[in-house]
Legacy VTK file of the C-alpha trace (Angstrom):
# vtk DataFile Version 3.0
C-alpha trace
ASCII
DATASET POLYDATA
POINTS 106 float
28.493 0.296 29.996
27.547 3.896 29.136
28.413 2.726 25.325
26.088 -0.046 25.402
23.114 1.410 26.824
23.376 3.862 24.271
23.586 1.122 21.678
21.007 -0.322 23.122
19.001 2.542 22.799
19.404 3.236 19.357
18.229 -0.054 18.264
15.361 0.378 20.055
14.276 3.575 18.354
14.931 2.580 14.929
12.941 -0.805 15.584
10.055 1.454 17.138
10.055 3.145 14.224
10.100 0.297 11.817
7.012 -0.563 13.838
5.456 2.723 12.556
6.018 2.697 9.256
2.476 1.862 7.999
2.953 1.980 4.091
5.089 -1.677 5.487
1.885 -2.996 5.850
-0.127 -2.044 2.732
-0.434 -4.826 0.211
-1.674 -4.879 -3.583
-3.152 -7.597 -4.652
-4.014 -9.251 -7.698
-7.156 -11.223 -8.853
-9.175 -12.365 -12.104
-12.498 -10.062 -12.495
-13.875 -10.278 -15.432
-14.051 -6.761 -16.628
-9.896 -7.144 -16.311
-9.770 -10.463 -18.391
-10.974 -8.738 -20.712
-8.124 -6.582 -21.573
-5.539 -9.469 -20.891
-5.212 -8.034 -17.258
-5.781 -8.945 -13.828
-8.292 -6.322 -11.288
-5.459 -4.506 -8.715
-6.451 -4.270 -4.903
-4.726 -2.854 -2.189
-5.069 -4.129 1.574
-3.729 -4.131 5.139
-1.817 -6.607 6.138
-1.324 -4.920 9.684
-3.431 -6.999 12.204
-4.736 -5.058 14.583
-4.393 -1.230 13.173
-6.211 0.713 10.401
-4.451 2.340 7.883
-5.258 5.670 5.498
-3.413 5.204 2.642
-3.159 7.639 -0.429
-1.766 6.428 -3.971
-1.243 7.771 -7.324
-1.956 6.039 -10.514
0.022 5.686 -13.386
-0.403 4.953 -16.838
2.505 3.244 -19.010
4.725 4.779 -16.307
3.339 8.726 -16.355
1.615 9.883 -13.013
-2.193 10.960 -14.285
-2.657 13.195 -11.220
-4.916 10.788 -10.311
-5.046 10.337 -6.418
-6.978 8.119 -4.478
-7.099 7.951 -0.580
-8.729 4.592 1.533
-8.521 3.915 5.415
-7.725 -0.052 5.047
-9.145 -1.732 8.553
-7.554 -4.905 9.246
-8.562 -7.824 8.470
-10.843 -6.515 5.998
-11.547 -7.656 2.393
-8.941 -6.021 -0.358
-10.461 -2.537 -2.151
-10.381 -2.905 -5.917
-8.484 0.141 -7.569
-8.918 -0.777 -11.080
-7.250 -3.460 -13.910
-3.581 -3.531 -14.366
-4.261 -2.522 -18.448
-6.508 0.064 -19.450
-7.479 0.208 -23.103
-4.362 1.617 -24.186
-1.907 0.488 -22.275
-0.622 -0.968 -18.347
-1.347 0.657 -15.272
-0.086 1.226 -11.587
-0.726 2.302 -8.641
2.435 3.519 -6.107
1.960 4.426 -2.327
2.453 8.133 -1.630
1.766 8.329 2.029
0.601 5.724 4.466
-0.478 6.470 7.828
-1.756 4.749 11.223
-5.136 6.083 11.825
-5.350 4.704 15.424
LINES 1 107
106 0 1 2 3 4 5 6 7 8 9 10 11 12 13 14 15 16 17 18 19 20 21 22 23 24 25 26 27 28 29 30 31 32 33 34 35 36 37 38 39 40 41 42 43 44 45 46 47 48 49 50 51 52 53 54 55 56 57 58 59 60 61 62 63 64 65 66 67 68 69 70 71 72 73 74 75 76 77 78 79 80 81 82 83 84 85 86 87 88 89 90 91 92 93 94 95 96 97 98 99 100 101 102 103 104 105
C-alpha cells in the first residue's frame, strides 16, 4: 500500500509539473503578409495556446541557423490575436525564432 501511494504520488508531481511548463503552450504561427511574399516567405507569429493563463515568453532569433543576439520578450494573454515577429526569409537568407524561457505570469 505504502508502494502505491508513493507511486501515486509521483505521478502526480510530474503531471503538476507538466501543467507548468508554459513554453508547452506557446505556438508560432504562420501567415501570408505581404511584406513576407515578397521574399518567397511567410510573416512568423508566436501565440498562447494556454486558455486561461498569460504567458511572458522570451526568444532568440536566428539567421540561416546562427543566433544574432537578437532577443525579444512578449507576455502572450490568452485568447489573444498572434504577435508578428518578422518573415521566415530575410533578404539574405531564412530565419527563426526558438523559445528560450517561457513563464506563467499569473
Amino acid at each position: 500500500m505504502k508502494r502505491l501511494l508513493s507511486a501515486l504520488l509521483l505521478v502526480v508531481v510530474a503531471h503538476a509539473r507538466a501543467d507548468d511548463d508554459a513554453a508547452r503552450y506557446v505556438a508560432f504561427v504562420e501567415e501570408h503578409a505581404a511584406t513576407c511574399v515578397q521574399r518567397n516567405a511567410t510573416q512568423i507569429q508566436v501565440r498562447s495556446t494556454h486558455p486561461t493563463r498569460k504567458i511572458k515568453v522570451w526568444l532568440d532569433r536566428y539567421h540561416m541557423g546562427v543566433g544574432t543576439g537578437d532577443r525579444s520578450r512578449s507576455e502572450l494573454a490568452p485568447g489573444a490575436e498572434p504577435e508578428p515577429l518578422g518573415c521566415s526569409r530575410s533578404a539574405t537568407g531564412k530565419q527563426e525564432w526558438r523559445i528560450v524561457r517561457a513563464i506563467f505570469v499569473d
